[in-house]
MDAnalysis code that builds the backbone (N, CA, C; Angstrom):
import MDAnalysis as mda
import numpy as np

u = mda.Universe.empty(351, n_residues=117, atom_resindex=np.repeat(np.arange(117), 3), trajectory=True)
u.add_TopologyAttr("name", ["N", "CA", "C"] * 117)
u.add_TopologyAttr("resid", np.arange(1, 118))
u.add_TopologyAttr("resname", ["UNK", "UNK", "UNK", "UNK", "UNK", "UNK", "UNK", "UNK", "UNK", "UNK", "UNK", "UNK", "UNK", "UNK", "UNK", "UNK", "UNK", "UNK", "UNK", "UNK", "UNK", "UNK", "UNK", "UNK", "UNK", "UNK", "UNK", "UNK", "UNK", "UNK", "UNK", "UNK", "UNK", "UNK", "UNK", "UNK", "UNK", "UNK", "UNK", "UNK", "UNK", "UNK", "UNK", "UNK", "UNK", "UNK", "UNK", "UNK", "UNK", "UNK", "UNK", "UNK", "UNK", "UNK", "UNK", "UNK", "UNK", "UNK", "UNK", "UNK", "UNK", "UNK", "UNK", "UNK", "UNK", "UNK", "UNK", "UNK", "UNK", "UNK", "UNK", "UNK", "UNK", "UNK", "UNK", "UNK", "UNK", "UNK", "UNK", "UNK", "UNK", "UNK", "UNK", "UNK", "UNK", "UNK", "UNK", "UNK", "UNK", "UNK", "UNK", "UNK", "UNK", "UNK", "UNK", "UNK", "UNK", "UNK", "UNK", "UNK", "UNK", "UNK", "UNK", "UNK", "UNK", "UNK", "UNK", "UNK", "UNK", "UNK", "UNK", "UNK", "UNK", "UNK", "UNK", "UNK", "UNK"])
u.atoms.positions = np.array([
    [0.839, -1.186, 0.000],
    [0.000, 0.000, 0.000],
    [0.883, 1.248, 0.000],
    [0.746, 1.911, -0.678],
    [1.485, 3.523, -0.830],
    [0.893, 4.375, -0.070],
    [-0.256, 4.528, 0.244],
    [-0.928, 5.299, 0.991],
    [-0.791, 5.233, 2.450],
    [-0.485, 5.983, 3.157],
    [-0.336, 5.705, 4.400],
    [-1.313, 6.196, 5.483],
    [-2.137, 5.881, 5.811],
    [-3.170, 6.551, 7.288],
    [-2.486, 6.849, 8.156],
    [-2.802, 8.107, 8.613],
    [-2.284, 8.717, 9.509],
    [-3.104, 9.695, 10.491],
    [-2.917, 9.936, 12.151],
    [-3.457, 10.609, 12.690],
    [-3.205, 11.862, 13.202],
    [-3.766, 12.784, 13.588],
    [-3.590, 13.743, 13.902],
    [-2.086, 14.211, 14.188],
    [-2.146, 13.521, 15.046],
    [-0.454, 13.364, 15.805],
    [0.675, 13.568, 14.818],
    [0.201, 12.471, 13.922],
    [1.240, 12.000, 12.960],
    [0.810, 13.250, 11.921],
    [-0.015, 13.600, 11.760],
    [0.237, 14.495, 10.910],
    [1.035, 15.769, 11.189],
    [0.976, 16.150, 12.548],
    [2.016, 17.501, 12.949],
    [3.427, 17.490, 12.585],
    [4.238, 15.567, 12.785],
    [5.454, 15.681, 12.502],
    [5.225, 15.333, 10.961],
    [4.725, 14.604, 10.173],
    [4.317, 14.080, 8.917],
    [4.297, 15.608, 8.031],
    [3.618, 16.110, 8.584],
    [2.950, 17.432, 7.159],
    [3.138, 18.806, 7.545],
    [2.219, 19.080, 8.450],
    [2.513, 20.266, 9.166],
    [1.565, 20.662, 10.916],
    [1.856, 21.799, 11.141],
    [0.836, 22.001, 12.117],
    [0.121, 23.785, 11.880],
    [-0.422, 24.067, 13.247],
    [-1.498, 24.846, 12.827],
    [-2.940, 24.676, 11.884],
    [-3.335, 25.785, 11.226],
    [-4.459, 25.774, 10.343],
    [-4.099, 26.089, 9.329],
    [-5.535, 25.946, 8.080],
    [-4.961, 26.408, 6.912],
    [-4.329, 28.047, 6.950],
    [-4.756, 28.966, 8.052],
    [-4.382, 30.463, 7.788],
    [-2.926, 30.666, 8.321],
    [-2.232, 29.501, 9.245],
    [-1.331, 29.197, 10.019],
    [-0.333, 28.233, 10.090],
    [-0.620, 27.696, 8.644],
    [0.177, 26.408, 8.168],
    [1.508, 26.871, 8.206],
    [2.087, 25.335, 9.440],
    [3.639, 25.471, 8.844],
    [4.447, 23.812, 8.621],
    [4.893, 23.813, 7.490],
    [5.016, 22.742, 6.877],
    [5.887, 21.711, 7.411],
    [5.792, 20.536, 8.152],
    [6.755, 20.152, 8.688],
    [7.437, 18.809, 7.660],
    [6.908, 18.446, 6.515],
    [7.608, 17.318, 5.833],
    [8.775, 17.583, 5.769],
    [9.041, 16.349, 4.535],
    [10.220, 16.056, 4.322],
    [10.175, 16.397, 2.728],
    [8.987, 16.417, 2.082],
    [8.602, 16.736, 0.827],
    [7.720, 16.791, 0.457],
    [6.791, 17.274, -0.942],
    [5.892, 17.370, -1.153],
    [4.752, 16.526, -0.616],
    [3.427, 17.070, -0.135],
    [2.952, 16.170, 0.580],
    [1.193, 16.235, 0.009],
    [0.590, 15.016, -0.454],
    [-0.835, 14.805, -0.439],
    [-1.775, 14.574, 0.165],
    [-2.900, 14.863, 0.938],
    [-3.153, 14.462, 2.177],
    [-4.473, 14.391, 1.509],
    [-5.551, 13.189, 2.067],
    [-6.783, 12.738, 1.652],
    [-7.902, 12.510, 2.912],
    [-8.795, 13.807, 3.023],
    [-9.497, 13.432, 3.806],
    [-10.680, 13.147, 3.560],
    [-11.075, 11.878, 4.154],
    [-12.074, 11.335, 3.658],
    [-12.878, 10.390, 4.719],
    [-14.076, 9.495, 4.904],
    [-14.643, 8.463, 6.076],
    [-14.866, 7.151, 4.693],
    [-15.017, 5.962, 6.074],
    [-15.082, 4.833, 5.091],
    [-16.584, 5.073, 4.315],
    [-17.166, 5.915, 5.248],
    [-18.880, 5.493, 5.077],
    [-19.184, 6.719, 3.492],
    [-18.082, 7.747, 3.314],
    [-18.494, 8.176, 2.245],
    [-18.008, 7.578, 0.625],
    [-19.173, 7.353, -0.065],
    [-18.983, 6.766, -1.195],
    [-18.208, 7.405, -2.299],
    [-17.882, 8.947, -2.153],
    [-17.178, 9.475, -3.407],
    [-15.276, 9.130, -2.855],
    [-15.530, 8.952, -1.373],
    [-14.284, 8.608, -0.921],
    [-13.654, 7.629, -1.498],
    [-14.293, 6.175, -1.478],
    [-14.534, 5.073, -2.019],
    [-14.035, 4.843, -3.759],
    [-14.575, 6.147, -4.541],
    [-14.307, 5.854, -5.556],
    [-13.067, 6.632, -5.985],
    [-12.592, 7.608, -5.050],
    [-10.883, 7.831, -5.279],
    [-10.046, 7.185, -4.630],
    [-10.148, 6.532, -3.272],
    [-9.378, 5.573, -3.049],
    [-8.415, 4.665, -3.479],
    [-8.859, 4.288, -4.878],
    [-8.133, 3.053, -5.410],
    [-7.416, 4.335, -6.903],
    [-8.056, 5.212, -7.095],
    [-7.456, 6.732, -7.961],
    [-5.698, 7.218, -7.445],
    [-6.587, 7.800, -5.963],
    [-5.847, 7.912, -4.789],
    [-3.889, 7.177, -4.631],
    [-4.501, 5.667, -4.722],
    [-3.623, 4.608, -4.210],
    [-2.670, 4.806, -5.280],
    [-3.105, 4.643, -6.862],
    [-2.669, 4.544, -7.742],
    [-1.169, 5.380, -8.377],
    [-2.548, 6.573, -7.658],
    [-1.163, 8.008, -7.995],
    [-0.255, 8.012, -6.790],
    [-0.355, 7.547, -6.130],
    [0.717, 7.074, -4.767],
    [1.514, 6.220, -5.133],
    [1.386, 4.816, -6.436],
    [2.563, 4.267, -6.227],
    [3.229, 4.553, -7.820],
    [2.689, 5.645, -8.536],
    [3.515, 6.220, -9.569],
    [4.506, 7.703, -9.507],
    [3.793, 8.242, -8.107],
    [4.399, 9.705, -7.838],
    [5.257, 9.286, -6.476],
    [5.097, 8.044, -5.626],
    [5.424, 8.247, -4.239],
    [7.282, 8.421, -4.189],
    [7.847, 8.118, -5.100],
    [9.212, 8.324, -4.663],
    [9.692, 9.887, -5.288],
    [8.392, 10.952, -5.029],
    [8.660, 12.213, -5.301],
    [7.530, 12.872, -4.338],
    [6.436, 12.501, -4.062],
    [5.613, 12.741, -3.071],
    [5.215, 11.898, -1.679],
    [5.017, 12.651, -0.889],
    [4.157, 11.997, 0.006],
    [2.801, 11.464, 0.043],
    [2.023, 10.807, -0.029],
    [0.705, 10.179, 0.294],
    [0.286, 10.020, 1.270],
    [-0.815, 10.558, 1.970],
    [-1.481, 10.173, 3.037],
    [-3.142, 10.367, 3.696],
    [-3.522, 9.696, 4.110],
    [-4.978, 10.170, 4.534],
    [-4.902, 10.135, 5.609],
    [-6.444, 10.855, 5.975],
    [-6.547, 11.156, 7.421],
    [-8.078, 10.583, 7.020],
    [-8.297, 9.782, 8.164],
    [-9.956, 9.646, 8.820],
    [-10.690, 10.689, 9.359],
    [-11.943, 11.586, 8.908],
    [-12.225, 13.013, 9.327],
    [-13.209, 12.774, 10.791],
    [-13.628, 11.148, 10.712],
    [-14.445, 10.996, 12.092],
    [-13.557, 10.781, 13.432],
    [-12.357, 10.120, 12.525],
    [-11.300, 9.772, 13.588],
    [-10.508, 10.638, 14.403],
    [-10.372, 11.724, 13.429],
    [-9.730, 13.517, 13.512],
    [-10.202, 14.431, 13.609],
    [-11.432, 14.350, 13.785],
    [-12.221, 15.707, 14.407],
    [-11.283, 16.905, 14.608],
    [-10.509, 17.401, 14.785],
    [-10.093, 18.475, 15.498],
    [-9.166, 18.696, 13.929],
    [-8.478, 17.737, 13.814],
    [-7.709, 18.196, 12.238],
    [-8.750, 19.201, 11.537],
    [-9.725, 18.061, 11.569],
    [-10.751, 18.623, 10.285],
    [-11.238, 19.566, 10.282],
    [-11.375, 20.221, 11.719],
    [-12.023, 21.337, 12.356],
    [-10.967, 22.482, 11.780],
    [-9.884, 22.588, 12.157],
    [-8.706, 23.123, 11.427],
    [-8.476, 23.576, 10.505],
    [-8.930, 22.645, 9.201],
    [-8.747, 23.183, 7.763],
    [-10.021, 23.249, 7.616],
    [-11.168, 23.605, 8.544],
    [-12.242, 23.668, 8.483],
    [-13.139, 23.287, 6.920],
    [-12.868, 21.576, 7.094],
    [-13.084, 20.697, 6.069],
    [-14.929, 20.082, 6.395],
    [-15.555, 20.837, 5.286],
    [-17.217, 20.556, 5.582],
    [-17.830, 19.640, 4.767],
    [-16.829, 18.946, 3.630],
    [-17.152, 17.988, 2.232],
    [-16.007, 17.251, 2.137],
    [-16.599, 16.017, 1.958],
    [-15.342, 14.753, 1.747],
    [-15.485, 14.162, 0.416],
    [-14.860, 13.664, -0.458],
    [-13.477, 13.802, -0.030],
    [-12.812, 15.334, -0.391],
    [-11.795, 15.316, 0.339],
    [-11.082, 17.042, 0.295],
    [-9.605, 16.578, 0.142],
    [-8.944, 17.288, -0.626],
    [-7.388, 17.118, -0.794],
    [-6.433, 17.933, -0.385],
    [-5.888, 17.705, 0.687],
    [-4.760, 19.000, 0.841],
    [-3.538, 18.885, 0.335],
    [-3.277, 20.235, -0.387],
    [-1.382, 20.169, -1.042],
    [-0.615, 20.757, -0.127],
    [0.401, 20.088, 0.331],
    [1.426, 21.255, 0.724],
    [2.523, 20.561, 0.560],
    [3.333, 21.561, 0.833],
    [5.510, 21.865, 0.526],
    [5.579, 22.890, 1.066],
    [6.876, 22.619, 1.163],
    [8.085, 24.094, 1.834],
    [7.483, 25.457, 1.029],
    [7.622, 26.220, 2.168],
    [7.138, 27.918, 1.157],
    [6.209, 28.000, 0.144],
    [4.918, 26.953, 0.722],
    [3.865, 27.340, 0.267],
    [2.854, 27.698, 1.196],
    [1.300, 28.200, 1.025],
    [0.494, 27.705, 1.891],
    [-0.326, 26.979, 0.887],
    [-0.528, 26.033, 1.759],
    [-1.726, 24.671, 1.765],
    [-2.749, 25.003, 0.955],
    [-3.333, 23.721, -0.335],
    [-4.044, 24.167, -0.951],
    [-5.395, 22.688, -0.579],
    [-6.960, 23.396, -0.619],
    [-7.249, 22.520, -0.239],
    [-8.351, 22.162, -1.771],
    [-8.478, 21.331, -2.021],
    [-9.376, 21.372, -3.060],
    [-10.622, 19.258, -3.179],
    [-11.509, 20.035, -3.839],
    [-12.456, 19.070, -3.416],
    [-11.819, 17.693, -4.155],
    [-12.167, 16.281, -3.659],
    [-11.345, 15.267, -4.656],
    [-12.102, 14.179, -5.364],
    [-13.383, 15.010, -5.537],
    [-14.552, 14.313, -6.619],
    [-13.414, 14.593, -8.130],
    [-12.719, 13.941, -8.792],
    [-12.109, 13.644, -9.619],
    [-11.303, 12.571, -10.528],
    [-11.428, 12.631, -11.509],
    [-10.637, 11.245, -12.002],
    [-9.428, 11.689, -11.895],
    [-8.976, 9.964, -12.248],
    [-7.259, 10.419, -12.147],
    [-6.638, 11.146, -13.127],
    [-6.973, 11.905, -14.553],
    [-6.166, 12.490, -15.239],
    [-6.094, 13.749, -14.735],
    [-8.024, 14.161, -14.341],
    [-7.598, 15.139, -13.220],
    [-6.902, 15.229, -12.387],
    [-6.722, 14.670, -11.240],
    [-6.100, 14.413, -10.320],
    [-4.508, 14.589, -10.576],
    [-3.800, 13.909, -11.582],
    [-2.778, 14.171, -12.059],
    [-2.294, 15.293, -12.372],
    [-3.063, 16.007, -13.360],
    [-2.656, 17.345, -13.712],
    [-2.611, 18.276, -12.420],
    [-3.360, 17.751, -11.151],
    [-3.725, 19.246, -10.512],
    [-2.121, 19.011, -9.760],
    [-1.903, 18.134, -9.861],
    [-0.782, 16.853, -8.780],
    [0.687, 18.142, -9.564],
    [0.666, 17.584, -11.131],
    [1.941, 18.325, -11.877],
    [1.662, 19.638, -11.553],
    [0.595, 20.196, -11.523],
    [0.612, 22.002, -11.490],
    [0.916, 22.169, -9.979],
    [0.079, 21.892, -8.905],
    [0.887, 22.297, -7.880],
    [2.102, 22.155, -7.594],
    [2.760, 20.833, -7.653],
    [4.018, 20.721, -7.540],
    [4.979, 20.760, -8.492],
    [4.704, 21.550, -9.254],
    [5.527, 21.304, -10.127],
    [6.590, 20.542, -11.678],
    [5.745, 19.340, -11.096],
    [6.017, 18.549, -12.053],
    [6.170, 17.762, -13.503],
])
C-alpha cells in the first residue's frame, strides 16, 4: 500500500501544524493528504485513484490520509465541511485545499501544477 493513514499526531510531525491560515510545513517533501470516512462513497471511488497516484508519484511525493471521524479536530482546522477534500502542501507554500470528486487524469494534472512537475 502507498498510501499511508495517519493521525492527527502523525500528521504535525508528517505534514505540518497549525491551520490552513497558520500552516507550517513540517515534511520532508511534497505532501498529499486525503481526507475522507469509510462510510463516504465518493471517498470510495478515489481511493483506489488515490492509491494509484501514490505508487507512480510516491518516490517524489508523500501520500497520506486522514480519517475526518477519527480527527475531528484536524478537520475542524482546515475547516473541512465535504469529503473527499485534498490537501497540497511543501516548503514555502500555503496549503491548498481542493475538493477530490475527480478522475485520475484530473487528479494528475492538478498533482503536476501544484508541484511542479
Amino acid at each position: 500500500m502507498n498510501v499511508k493513514a495517519i493521525t492527527q499526531e502523525e500528521f504535525s510531525t508528517l505534514v505540518g501544524t497549525g491551520n490552513q491560515a497558520d500552516f507550517k510545513f513540517t515534511g520532508m517533501r511534497p505532501t498529499l493528504v486525503d481526507f475522507s470516512a469509510e462510510w463516504c462513497s465518493y471517498c470510495k471511488t478515489l481511493a483506489p485513484i488515490f492509491e494509484e497516484l501514490a505508487g507512480e508519484y510516491g518516490d517524489r511525493i508523500d501520500f497520506f490520509s486522514i480519517d475526518v471521524d477519527s480527527n475531528e479536530q484536524l478537520t475542524e482546522n482546515f475547516n473541512i465541511r465535504t469529503i473527499p477534500t485534498l490537501l497540497f502542501a511543501q516548503a514555502g507554500q500555503s496549503p491548498q485545499l481542493i475538493l477530490g470528486t475527480m478522475n485520475k487524469a484530473q487528479l494528475e494534472t492538478k498533482i503536476k501544477e501544484v508541484f511542479g512537475l
